[in-house]
C-alpha positions as CSV (number, residue, x, y, z in Angstrom):
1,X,-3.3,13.7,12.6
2,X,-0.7,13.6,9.6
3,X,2.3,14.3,12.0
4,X,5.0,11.5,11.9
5,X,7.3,12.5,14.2
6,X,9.2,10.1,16.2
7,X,8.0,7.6,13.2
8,X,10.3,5.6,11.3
9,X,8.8,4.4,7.3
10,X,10.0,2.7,4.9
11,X,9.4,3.3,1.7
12,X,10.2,0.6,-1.4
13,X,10.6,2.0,-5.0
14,X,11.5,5.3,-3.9
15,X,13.5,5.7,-6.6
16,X,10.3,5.4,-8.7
17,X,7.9,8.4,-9.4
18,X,5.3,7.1,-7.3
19,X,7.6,6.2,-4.5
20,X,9.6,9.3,-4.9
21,X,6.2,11.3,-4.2
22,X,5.2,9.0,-1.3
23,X,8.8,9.9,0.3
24,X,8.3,13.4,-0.3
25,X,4.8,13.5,1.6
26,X,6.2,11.7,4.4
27,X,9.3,14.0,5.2
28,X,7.0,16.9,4.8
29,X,4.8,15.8,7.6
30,X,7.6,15.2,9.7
31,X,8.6,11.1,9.2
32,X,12.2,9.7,9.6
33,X,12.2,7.6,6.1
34,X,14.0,5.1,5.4
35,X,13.9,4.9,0.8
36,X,14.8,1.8,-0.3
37,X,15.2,0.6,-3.7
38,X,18.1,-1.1,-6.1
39,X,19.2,1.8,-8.2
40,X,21.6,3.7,-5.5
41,X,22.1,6.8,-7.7
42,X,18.6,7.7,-7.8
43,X,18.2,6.8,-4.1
44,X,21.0,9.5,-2.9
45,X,19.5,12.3,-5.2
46,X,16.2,12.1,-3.2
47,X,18.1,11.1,0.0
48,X,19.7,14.9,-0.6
49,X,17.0,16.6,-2.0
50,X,15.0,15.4,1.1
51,X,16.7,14.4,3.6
52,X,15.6,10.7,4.0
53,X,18.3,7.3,4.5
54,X,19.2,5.2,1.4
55,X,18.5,2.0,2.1
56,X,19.5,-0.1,-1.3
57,X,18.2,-3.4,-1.3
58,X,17.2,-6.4,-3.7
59,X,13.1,-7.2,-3.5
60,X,13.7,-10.6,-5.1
61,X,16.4,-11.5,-2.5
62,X,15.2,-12.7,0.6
63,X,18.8,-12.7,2.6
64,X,19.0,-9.0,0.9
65,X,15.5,-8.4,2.5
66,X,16.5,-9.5,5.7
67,X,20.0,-8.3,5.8
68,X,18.3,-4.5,5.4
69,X,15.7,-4.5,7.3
70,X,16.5,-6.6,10.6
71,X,17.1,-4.3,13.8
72,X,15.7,-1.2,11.8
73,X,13.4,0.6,14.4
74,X,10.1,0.8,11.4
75,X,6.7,2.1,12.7
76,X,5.5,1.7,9.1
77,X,6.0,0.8,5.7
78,X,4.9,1.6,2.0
79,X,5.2,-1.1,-0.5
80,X,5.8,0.9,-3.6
81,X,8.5,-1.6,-5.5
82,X,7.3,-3.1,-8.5
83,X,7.4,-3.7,-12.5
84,X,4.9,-3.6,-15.2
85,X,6.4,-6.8,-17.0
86,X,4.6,-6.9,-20.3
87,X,1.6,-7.0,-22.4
88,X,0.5,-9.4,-23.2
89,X,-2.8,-12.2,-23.8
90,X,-2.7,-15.7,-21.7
91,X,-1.9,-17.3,-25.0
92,X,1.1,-15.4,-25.9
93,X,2.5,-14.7,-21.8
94,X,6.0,-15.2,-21.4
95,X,6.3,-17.1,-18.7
96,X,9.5,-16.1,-17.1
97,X,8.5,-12.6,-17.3
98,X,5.1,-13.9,-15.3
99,X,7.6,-15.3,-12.6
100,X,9.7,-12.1,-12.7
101,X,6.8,-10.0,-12.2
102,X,5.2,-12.2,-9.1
103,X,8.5,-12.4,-7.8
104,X,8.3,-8.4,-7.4
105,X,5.4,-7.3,-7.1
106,X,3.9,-9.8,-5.3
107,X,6.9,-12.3,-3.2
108,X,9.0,-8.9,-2.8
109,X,6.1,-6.9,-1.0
110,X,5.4,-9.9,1.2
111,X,9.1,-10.5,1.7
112,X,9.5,-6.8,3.6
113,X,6.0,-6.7,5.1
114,X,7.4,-10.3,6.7
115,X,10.8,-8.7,8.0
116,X,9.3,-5.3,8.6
117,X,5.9,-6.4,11.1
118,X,8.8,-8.1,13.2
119,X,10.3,-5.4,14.4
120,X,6.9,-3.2,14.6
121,X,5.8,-5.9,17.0
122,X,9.3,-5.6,18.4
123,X,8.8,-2.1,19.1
124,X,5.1,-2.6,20.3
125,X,3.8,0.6,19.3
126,X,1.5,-0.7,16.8
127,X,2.3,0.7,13.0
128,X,0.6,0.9,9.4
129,X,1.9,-1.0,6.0
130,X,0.0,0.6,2.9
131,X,0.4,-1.8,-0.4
132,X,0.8,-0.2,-3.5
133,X,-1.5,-1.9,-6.1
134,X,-3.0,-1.4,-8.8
135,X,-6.9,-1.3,-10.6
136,X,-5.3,-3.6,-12.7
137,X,-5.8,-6.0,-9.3
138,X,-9.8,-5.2,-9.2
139,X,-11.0,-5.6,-12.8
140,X,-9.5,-7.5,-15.8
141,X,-7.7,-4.8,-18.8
142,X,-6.4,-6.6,-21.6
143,X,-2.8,-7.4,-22.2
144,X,-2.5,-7.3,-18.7
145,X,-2.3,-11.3,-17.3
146,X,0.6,-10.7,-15.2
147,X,0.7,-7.2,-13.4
148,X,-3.2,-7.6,-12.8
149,X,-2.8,-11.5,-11.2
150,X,0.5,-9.8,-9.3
151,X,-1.3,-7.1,-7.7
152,X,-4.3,-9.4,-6.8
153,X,-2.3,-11.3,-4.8
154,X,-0.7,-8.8,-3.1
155,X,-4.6,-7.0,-2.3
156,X,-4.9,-10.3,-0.7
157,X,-0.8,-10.1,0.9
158,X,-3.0,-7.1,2.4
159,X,-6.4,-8.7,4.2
160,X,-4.0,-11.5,4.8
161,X,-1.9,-9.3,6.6
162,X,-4.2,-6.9,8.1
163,X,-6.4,-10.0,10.2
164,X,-2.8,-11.5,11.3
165,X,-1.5,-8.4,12.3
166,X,-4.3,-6.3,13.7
167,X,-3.5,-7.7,17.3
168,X,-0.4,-6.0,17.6
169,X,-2.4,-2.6,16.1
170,X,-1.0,-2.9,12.7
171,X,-3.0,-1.6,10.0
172,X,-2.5,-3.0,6.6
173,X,-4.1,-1.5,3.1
174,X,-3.6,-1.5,-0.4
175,X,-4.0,1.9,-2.7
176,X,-5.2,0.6,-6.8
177,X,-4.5,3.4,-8.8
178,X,-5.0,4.0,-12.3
179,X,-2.7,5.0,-14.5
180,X,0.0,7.5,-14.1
181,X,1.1,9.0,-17.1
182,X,4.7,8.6,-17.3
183,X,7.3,8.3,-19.8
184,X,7.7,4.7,-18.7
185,X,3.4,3.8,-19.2
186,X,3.2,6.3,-22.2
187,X,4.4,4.0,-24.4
188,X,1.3,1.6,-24.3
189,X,-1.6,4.1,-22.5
190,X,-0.2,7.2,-24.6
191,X,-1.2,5.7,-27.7
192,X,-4.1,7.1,-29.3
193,X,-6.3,3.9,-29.5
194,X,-5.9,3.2,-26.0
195,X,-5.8,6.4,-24.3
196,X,-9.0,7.5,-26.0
197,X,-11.0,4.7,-24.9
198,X,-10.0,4.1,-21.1
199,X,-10.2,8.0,-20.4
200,X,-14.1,7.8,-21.9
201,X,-14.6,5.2,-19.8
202,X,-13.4,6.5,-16.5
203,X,-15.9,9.2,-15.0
204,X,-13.0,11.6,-14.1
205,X,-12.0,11.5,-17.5
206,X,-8.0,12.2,-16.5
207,X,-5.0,10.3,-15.4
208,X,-3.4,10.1,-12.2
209,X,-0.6,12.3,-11.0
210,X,2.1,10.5,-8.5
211,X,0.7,13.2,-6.4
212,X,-2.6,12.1,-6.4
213,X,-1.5,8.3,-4.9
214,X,1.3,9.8,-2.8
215,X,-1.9,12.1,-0.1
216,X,-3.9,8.8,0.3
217,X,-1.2,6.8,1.1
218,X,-0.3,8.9,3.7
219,X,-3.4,9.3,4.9
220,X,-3.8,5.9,5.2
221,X,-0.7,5.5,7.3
222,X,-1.6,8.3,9.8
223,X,-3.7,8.3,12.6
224,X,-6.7,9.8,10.8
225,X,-7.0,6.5,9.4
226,X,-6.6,4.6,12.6
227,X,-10.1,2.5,12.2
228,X,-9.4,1.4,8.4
229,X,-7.6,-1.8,7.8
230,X,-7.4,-4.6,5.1
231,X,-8.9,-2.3,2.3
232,X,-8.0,-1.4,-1.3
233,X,-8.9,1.9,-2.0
234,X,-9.2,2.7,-5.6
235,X,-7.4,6.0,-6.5
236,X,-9.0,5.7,-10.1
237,X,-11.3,8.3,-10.9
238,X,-14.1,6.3,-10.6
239,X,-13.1,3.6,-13.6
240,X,-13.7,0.7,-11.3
241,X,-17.2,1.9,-10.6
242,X,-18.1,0.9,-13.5
């Protein structure tokens, strides 16, 4: 049921950790991927640690969009591109980071789920798109005005999507994880006054490994999960239970 052979995916920030993971999942069960992302050294280490294409291209371009993914042969896609921006309170925002992180995480998603669903209803054999969000899209956590109102739009990109696209059996979900500890978030959720807190307040009690996003998400692309469309599944340890 996790078998992707003959499937062609592409994958966004696969030069990110999460991304990176996601791409490593889907070669292992057998997908043709397609890792896409701007920084092209980072995209040929995986591309020969794994096997899968490069496929460099600019999220906040829409001719780069276009240019890479038009008469590409995709059964499915993983939105994994983004960036955290800042933090920062509605008072204090900089407002051209706000644009900056919209533009990404948000406009760039819908950008390549636009391009992309042409040719899976080009190649009619129906396809999954899995959006990766955020928790910070479900409940409010301070400092965070812009990533959280980026990746509520793009749970929305994804019930948008998933009613306009179900007709041509394309399924479309989001993934919200919580945190994953990395050198690039341990500068704000490593710090003692913040980590403390939000890991009492989440019933796991433990953050997320890119490992941990990376099996759902290809769950959600695989036939197992061929009844389950326009959700966001929280990958959160319970924190949005709350």
């Amino acid at each position: 049921m996790t078998d992707f052979t003959g499937r062609t995916i592409l994958v966004t920030g696969a030069s990110g950790g999460i991304g990176g993971a996601v791409v490593r999942h889907l070669v292992a069960a057998n997908a043709t991927v397609l890792a896409a992302g701007r920084n092209l050294e980072h995209l040929e280490a995986l591309a020969a640690e794994t096997g899968a294409t490069p496929l460099p291209f600019d999220l906040t371009s829409e001719d780069s969009v276009r240019e890479a993914i038009e008469g590409k042969d995709i059964w499915g896609v993983v939105n994994s591109g983004g960036w955290g921006g800042e933090i920062a309170t509605p008072q204090d925002t900089d407002i051209d980071v706000f644009d900056k992180v919209i533009s990404i995480n948000a406009r760039g998603s819908l950008l390549v789920t636009k391009y992309a669903s042409r040719e899976m209803i080009r190649l009619g054999d129906g396809g999954a798109i899995v959006n990766i969000s955020s928790q910070a899209g479900l409940v409010a956590l301070t400092g965070h005005i812009s990533y959280g109102s980026s990746k509520a739009a793009l749970d929305n990109i994804t019930r948008v999507s998933a009613l306009e696209l179900g007709k041509y059996g394309i399924r479309v979900n989001s993934v919200n994880p919580t945190v994953v500890m990395t050198p690039m978030s341990a500068w704000y959720w490593g710090r003692p006054d913040i980590e403390g807190p939000f890991l009492e307040a989440m019933p796991l009690g433990k953050w997320a490994t890119e490992d941990d996003i990376a099996a759902p998400v290809v769950f959600l692309l695989s036939d197992a999960a061929g009844m389950i469309s326009g959700v966001s599944l929280p990958i959160d340890g319970g924190y949005t239970a709350r």
